[in-house]
Structure formats: structure tokens, C-alpha cells
C-alpha positions, 0 to 999 in steps of 0.5 A: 249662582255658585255652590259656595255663594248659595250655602254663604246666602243659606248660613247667613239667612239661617244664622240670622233666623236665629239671631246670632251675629257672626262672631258669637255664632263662630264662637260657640260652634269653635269656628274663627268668625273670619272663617265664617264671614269667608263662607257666608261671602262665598270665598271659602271652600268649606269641606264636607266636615265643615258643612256638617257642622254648619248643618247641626249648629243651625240645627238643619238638615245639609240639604238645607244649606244648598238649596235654593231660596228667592 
């Protein structure tokens, strides 16, 4: 699987724990929901600083967003 798909599947699936749809999530941690939905789809190739805030919005350490769940 590559890279951007499987940090696209880990947000969602955090993001969901969560319960925060899409666009209320990218609103309060001043992303686009567009530029959400391309990461969560694996079609954006976030940088490092983006991650980062995808880490502490989520409240999970990066390494989270990359690892590998069934």
C-alpha cells in the first residue's frame, strides 16, 4: 500500500474515533475540507508540517498516522 493511502485510511479512521465529520474537523484545525478529503483518499502529498498537525489535532503521536492496521 502506499504511504499516502495508509496515512489517507489512519486520519479517517482516527478522525471517525473521534466523531468528527470532515468538514467540522478541517474547520477547526484551519484546513480546507477539500484538502482533507485528498488526504484521507490518498491523492495529496502532504508535507511533514501538515502530518504534524494532523498528529496533534488527532491528538496521536506521527507514527500513528503510518502505521499499519488490519
Amino acid at each position: 500500500m502506499d504511504v499516502r493511502q495508509r496515512l489517507g485510511m489512519n486520519v479517517r479512521r482516527l478522525r471517525k474515533a473521534k466523531g468528527l465529520a470532515q468538514e467540522k474537523f478541517a474547520l477547526e484545525f484551519g484546513m480546507d475540507r477539500t484538502y482533507v478529503s485528498g488526504i484521507e483518499r490518498g491523492t495529496r502529498n502532504p508535507t511533514i508540517t501538515v502530518v504534524q498537525r494532523l498528529a496533534d489535532a488527532l491528538d496521536v503521536p506521527v507514527a500513528e498516522l503510518f502505521a499499519e492496521k488490519d
